[in-house]
C-alpha positions in Angstrom: -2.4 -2.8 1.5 -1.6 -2.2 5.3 -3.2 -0.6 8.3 -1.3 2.7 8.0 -2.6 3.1 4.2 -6.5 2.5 5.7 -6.0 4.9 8.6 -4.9 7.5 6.0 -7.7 6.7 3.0 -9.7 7.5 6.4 -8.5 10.3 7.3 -8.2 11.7 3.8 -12.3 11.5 3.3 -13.0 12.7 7.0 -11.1 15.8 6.7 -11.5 16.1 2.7 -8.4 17.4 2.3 -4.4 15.7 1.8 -2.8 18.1 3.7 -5.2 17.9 6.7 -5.0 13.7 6.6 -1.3 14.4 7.0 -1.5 16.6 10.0 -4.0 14.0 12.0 -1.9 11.2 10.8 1.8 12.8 11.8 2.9 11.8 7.6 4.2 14.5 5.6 1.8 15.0 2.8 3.4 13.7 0.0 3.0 10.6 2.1 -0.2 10.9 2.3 -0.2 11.4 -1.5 2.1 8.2 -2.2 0.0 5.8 -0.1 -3.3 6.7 -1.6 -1.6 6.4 -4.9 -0.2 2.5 -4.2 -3.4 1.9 -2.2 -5.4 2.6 -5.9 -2.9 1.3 -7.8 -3.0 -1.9 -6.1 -7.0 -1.9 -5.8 -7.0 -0.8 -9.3 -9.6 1.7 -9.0 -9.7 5.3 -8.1 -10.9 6.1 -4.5 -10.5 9.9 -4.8 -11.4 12.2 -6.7 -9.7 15.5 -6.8 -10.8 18.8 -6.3 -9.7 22.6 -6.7 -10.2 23.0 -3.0 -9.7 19.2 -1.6 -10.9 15.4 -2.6 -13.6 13.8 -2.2 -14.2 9.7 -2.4 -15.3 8.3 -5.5 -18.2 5.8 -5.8 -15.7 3.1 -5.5 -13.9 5.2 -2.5 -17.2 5.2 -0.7 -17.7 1.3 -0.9 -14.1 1.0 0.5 -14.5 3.3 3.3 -17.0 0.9 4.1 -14.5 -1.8 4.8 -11.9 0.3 5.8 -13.2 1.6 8.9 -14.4 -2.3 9.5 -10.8 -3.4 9.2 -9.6 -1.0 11.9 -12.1 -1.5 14.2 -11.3 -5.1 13.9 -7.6 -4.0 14.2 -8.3 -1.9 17.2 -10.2 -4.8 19.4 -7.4 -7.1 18.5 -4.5 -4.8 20.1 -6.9 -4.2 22.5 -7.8 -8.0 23.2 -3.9 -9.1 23.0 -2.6 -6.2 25.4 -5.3 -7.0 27.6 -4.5 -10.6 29.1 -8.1 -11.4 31.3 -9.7 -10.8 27.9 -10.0 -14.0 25.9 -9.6 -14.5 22.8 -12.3 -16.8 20.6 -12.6 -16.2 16.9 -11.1 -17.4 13.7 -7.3 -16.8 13.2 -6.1 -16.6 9.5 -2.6 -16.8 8.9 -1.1 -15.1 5.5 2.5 -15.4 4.1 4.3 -14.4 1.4 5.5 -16.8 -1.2 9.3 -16.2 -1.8 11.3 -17.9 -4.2 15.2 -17.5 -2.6 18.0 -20.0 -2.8 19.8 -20.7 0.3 23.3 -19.3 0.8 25.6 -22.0 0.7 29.2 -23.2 -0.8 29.6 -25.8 -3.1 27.9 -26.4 -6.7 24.0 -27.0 -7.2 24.1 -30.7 -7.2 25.4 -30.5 -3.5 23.2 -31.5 -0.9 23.3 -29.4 2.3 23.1 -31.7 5.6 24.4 -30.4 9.2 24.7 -33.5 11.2 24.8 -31.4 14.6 21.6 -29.7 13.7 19.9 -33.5 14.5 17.6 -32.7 11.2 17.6 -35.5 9.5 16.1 -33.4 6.2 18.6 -31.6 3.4 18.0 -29.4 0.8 18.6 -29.4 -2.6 18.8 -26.5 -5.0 17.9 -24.1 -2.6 14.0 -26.0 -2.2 12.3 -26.0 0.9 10.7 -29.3 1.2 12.7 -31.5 -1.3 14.4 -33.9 1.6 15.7 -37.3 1.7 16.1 -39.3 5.1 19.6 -40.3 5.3 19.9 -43.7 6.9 
């Protein structure tokens, strides 16, 4: 989920209609279609339902739009807050990342150790796994 997908959901039950989201959003409206799609398939619960002559927000939808329109308000004070530099800024920060499992590029078979003396870490990698080190003395 991402801010674009909340500004559309948005847009889709202010204007109760795809093709009109798409307009005040600038996306084509299949876009508009495809992001409201991943947005329920990820949530796992319809949002809209459809109509002959638009959509409308489910029961579900209606809860959401709740926290949607929260979300981008809190997303419009922070650029707002940020771009501003006499405001201050005071509140909680949470920081989110994704958990990848890569292997990093590198010669050699997967018993070697990777070390770059010039780097001055003293930490190497084995296997490609962040945070398996040995200190070489």
């Amino acid at each position: 989920m991402n801010i674009a997908q909340l500004s559309t959901f948005v847009a889709v039950i202010e204007t109760g209609s795809l093709t009109a989201a798409a307009r005040r959003t600038g996306v084509t409206q299949p876009g508009v279609t495809r992001q409201m799609q991943r947005l329920e398939l990820e949530l796992g619960v319809a949002l809209l339902e459809r109509l002959p002559t638009g959509v409308r927000s489910s029961p579900e939808g209606e809860r959401f739009l709740a926290f949607a329109r929260e979300t981008l308000q809190g997303y419009a004070e922070l650029l707002g807050a940020i771009q501003d530099p006499t405001t201050p800024l005071e509140g909680r920060l949470r920081i989110n990342r994704e958990h990848h499992t890569g292997r990093i590029p590198r010669a050699g078979t997967s018993d070697d150790i990777l070390t770059d003396p010039s780097s001055g870490n003293d930490r190497s990698f084995r296997n490609g796994h962040y945070g398996r080190y040995r200190r070489d003395a």
